[in-house]
N, C-alpha and C positions, 0 to 999 in steps of 0.2 A: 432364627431357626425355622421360623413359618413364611420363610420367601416377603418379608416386609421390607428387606431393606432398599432403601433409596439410595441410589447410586450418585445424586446429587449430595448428599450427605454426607457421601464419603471423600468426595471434591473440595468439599467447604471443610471439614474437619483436617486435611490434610493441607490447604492453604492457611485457615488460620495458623496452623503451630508451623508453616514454613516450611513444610517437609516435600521431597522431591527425588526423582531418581530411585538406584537401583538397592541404595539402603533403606527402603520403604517395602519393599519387597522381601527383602532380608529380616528385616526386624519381625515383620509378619508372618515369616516361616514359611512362603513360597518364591517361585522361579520369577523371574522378571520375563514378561510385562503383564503375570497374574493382577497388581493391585489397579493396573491402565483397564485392564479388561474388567476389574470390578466396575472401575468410573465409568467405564463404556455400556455396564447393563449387559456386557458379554459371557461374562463368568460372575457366579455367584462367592460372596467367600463363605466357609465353615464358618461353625460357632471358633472354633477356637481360632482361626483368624481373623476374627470380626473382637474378639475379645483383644489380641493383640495388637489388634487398628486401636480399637479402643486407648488401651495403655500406651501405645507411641502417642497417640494425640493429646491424649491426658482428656479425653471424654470416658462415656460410659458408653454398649451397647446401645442400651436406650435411645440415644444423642442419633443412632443411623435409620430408628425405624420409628419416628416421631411421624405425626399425619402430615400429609402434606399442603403448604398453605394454597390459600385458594390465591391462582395465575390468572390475570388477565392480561389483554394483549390491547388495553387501554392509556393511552401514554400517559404518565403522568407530569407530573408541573415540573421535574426535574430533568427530562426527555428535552427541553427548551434551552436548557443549558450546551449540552451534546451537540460539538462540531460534528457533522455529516461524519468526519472518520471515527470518532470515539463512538459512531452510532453504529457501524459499521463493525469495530472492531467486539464489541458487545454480542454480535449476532453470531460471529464466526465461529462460537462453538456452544451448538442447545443443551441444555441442561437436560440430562439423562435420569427421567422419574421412574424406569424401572428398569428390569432385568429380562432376557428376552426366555423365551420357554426353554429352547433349549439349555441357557444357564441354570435354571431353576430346578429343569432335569436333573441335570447332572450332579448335580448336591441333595435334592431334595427325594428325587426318584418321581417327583411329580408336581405339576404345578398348584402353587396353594390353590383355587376353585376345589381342586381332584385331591387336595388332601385326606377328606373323611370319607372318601370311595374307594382308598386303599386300606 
C-alpha cells in the first residue's frame, strides 16, 4: 500500500508454487499481461491484488515487501561450477527491485518519497 513492493518477490512467489500464464491474471482479478507488468516494475498492483497474489501463492503480503537482501556482483564459489552458457542463461533476465514512477503513480497518486507532501 506504501509503494514497498519488490517486484522480484512477485517472480519468486509465483515460481515457487509453479504458476504461469493467463490464470494468474485471472485468479488476481485483472487483464493479462497486468501480473508480467507487475514483474516488470511497470505497473503496480492494488492492495487487493496483492492480497490475491498472496492467497494463489499461499504466502502473505508481507512475503512481497520484505527488505531487500544485500546484492553483490562478487562471484561466488558456486559461479565455478557454471558452464559459460548456464552463466549466460542466468543473466538474460535482471531481477526487477522496483516499480518505475510512473507505476507508482498510477496506484498510489504518488511516489512513496512524495507520500507525506500530499
Amino acid at each position: 500500500m506504501a509503494g514497498k513492493v519488490v517486484p522480484a518477490y512477485i517472480t519468486a512467489a509465483l515460481d515457487m508454487a509453479s504458476l504461469y500464464g493467463p490464470e494468474v491474471d485471472e485468479a488476481c482479478g485483472v487483464e493479462e499481461p497486468a501480473v508480467d507488468e507487475w514483474e516488470e516494475g511497470v505497473r503496480y498492483p492494488t492492495w487487493d491484488q496483492l492480497r490475491a497474489l498472496a492467497t494463489l501463492t499461499d504466502t502473505t503480503p508481507t512475503f512481497f515487501v520484505r527488505p531487500l537482501p544485500r546484492v553483490t556482483n562478487e562471484p561466488s564459489t558456486l559461479d565455478f561450477h557454471l558452464s559459460l552458457r548456464e552463466k549466460r542463461a542466468t543473466r538474460s533476465k535482471p531481477t526487477v527491485l522496483g516499480f518505475t514512477d510512473a507505476a507508482l503513480v498510477a496506484v498510489l497518486g504518488c511516489v512513496p518519497g512524495e507520500l507525506g507532501r500530499h
